[in-house]
Residue, then its C-alpha position, 0 to 999 in steps of 0.5 A: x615745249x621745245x619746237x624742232x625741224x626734223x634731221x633727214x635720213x634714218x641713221x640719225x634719229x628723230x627729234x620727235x614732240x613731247x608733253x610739256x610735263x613729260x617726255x616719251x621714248x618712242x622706240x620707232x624714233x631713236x634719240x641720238x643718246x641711244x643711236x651713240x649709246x656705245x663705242x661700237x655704235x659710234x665708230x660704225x656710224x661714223x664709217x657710213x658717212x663717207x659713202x652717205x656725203x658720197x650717195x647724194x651726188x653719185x648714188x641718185x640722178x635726182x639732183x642738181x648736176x644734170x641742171x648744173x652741166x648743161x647749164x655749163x655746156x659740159x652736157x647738151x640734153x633737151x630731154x625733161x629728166x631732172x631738169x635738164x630741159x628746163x635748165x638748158x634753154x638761152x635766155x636761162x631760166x631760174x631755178x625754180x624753188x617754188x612749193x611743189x616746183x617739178x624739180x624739188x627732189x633734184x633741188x633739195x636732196x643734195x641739201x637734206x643729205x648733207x645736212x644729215x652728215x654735218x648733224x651726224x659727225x657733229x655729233x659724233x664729236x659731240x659724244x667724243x668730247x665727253x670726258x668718260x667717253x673713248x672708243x677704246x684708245x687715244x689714237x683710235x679717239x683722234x682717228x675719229x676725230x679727224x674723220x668725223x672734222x673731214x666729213x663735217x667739212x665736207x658736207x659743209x663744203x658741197x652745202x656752200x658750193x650747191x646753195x645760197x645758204x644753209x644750216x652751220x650745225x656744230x658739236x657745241x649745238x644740242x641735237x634739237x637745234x636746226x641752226x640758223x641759216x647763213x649765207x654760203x661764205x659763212x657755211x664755207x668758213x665753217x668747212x674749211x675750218x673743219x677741214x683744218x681740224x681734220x688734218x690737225x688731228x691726224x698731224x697729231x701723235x697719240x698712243x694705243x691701238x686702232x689710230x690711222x690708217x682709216x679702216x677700208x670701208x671708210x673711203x673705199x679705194x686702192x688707196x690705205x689711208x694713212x695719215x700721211x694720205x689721209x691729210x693730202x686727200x684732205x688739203x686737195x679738198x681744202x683746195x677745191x673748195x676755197x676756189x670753187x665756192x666764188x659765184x664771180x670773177x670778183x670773188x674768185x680773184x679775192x680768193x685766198x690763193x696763197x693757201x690754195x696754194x700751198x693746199x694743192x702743192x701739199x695735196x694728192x700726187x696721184x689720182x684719187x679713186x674709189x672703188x665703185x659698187x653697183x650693190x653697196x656704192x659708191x657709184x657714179x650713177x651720172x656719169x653711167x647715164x651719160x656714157x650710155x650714149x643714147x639721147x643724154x649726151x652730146x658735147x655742145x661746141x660752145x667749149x669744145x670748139x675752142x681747140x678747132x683750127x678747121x675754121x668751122x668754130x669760127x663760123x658757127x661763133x659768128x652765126x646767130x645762136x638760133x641759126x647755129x648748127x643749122x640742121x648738121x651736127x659740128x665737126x671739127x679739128x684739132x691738134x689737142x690729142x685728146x680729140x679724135x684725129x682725122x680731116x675728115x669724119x670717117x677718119x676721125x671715127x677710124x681713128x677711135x671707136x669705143x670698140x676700142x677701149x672696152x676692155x677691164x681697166x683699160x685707157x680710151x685713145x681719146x678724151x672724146x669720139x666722134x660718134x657712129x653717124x647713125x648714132x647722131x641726136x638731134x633734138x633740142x637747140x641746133x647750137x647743142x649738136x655736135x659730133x663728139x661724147x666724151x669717151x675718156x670712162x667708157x672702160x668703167x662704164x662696160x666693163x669696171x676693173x674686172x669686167x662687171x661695169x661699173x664696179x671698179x676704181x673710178x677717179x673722183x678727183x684727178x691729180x690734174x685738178x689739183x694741179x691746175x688749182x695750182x697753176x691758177x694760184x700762181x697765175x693770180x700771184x704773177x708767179x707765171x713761170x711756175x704756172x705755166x710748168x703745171x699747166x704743161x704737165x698735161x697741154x704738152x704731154x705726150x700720150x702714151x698707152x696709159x696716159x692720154x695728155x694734149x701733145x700741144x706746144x708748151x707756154x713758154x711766155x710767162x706773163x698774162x697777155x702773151x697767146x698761147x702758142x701754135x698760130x691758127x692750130x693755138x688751142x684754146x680760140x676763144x672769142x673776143x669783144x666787143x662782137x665775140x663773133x670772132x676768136x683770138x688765142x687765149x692767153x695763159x688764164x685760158x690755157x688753164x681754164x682750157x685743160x682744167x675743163x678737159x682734165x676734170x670733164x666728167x669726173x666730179x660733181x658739178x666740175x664746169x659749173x663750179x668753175x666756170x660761175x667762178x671765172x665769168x664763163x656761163x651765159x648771162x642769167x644762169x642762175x649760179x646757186x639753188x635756194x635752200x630747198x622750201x620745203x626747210x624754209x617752210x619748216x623755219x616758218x618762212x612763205x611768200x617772196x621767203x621762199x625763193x632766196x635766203x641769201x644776203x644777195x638775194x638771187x644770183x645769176x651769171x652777168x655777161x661774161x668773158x665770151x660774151x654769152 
């Protein structure tokens, strides 16, 4: 008798228990022979799993990256929704995976989902490797193939990023096999192999009718994927993934930084959208919840402050954390145009006010706001208080492209990042002078009605020591040691970090987590992954200590890092 784990999510199908002597077909629990039974069946699973890999990190608030964001102060919440509260506390805690822990939805339904995408595309180019098998062309038979590489690189990917370990699932594995746990570098090594296999077939000629571009429905967007297309989104993905899997500063500069590289400079041009739908997805349910500018949102002045040339950050970095903010919300400001402006807050709040970009598809003054001083929030730790939300989506958020909110393109991967990547590449490689041209790309661009971009004063010393220029108006002041109770303008590694948080806030899953964990940034003792849900390790027979951490290290958290927090 043949012991199985149970796959996640209805589309693909269950293996069930059978008779030693004999097996039966339980309609209600379709086997994947029958789900994949014909070309039609195969090519319309396959299309749904684009928006299947997209709905665990948008589509839901239960899962890990309202703990990743304030964990990363891209976010202050105190309140207990998924675990925001239990997460954002300094000293950090961990991250709990004990059986019937309060957050095991949050912490397992990125992991199941994905799981379930990884089985489905591996099978799907399981049946495609079949020799009688095709869905009716050469061309259509490689569309699907390097869709179906894509996805499974994907799911493979966000598996690495989230978790400690994981399940490599391959088309070579039968549909009963869980796989064997393996440690999150290996689950990357496979992604970014699969991704490489994606673009290798859409690179690849092949006769008949239906080859690229991807139907519509596929990744729904503005955007008709061509190949051409098709192998960019590809290698900026390729790209985000190689550089943000790093848990350390170690594994970050051992990163393969020329294939980075050469990824980003090959990648997207311009931002990438999808087409949200509040009905039918994909949909970005977190960013709609912290837009809505109730007691979920508030951007604490540990980052943030590093653009403030008023002096106020420079007090509040040298207050004792638990005396910070001291009953007031921070105020600041800065020269970064992406900020509100004003010396004061009555000026900063008549600079911008979200009346003023609420129009279909139409682009805020600023990044940020200096929010209604009625609508001021103080709960939780005085050092999460400030004046400002981030404001850049607010346009999606009420009224979408075409009024409806949240029904309209929604930019899940800026061509910013892609840059940045870049520039983070050549930094690492000495190649300064190219660095510092993708990094003024936005530091120094002027805003216009359509483009929002720093306005500050460009790099124009290409080493790694120099400060950034502007004097006492430098942005990013970052702290320094041995106290990091005082601030010194950062030098181009921190001008990168600085624009790579501001062009990438709000914008995809897990942005700041990701990179910070990577660059030593987070307070000591965040935990930098999520065990492999228990509920999986139970059904592989583990308990006890087995349950809390599967990866080689054992459980990771930050150490104290470049700020000194």
């Amino acid at each position: 008798m043949i012991r199985s784990l149970i796959r996640y999510g209805v589309l693909l199908g269950v293996v069930g228990t059978a008779a030693c002597e004999m097996e039966i077909a339980n309609p209600n629990q379709p086997e994947t022979d029958r789900v994949l039974a014909t070309a039609r069946d195969v090519e319309n699973l396959l299309g749904t799993q684009y928006l299947r890999w997209h709905i665990a990190m948008y589509g839901s608030l239960s899962n890990v990256w309202g703990m990743a964001q304030v964990m990363s102060f891209e976010d202050f919440s105190s309140l207990a929704n998924n675990g925001m509260g239990a997460r954002i506390s300094i000293p950090r805690a961990a991250n709990d995976n004990s059986v019937g822990n309060g957050y095991a939805t949050e912490q397992s339904r990125n992991y199941f989902i994905h799981s379930e995408v990884a089985r489905i595309t591996s099978n799907v180019l399981a049946k495609l490797a079949e020799p009688d098998f095709t869905l009716g062309s050469a061309a259509q038979d490689n569309r699907a193939r390097a869709f179906a590489q894509f996805m499974r690189g994907l799911a493979h990917g966000y598996l690495a990023l989230v978790y400690d370990s994981a399940a490599v699932v391959t088309p070579e594995m039968s549909t009963e096999d869980p796989g064997e746990l393996a440690d999150y570098r290996e689950v990357m090594d496979t992604a970014l192999s699969a991704l490489t296999q994606a673009i290798t077939y859409a690179n690849t000629a092949a006769s008949g009718a239906n080859g690229f571009p991807l139907p519509a429905a596929w990744i729904p967007g503005p955007t008709s994927m061509s190949s051409t297309e098709f192998v960019k989104l590809a290698r900026s993905y390729r790209a985000r993934l190689r550089a943000s899997v790093a848990r350390t500063p170690q594994e970050r500069a051992a990163v393969k930084w020329d294939d980075v590289i050469a990824d980003a400079a090959n990648g997207i041009t311009s931002d990438h959208y999808n087409t949200t739908n509040t009905v039918s997805g994909p949909f970005n349910t977190w960013v709609n919840q912290w837009l809505a500018y109730t007691t979920w949102h508030q951007m604490t002045p540990f980052v943030i402050g590093m653009a403030d040339n008023s002096g106020a950050y420079a007090a509040w970095i040298a207050t004792p954390l638990a005396n910070r903010g001291a009953g007031t919300s921070f105020f600041m400001t800065t020269p970064d145009l992406r900020f509100p402006q004003g010396a004061t807050r009555a000026a900063q709040q008549a600079d911008f006010a979200l009346t003023q970009c609420t129009a279909a598809a139409s682009v805020c003054k600023r990044y940020f706001v200096n929010r209604p001083t009625g609508n001021d929030q103080f709960s939780g730790a005085s050092w999460g208080w400030s004046n400002y939300d981030h404001a850049r989506f607010y346009p999606w958020r009420v009224s979408g492209d075409g009024g409806t909110g949240q029904n309209g393109n929604f930019p899940f991967m800026t061509v910013a990042e892609i840059n940045l990547l870049e520039a983070e590449g050549h930094y690492r490689k000495g190649n300064y002078a190219q660095a510092a041209a993708l990094i003024n790309k936005t530091r120094a661009r002027t805003p216009t009605a359509s483009q929002l971009g720093g306005g500050l004063p460009p790099i124009t010393a290409f080493d790694a020591t120099s400060p950034v220029p502007g004097g006492n108006d430098c942005v990013p002041k970052v702290p320094v040691g041995p106290s990091f109770t005082t601030l010194a303008c950062g030098n181009m590694l921190e001008a990168i970090k600085w624009e790579k948080r501001i062009e990438t806030a709000y914008s995809h899953f897990m942005a700041w987590f990701l990179d910070m964990r990577g660059w030593g940034d987070l307070p000591e003792g965040t935990p930098t992954d999520w065990a492999t849900p228990y509920q999986d390790l139970q059904a592989r027979g583990r308990s006890g200590a087995g349950i809390y951490s599967t990866g080689t290290g054992g459980y990771h958290q930050a150490a104290k890092g470049t700020y000194g927090w």
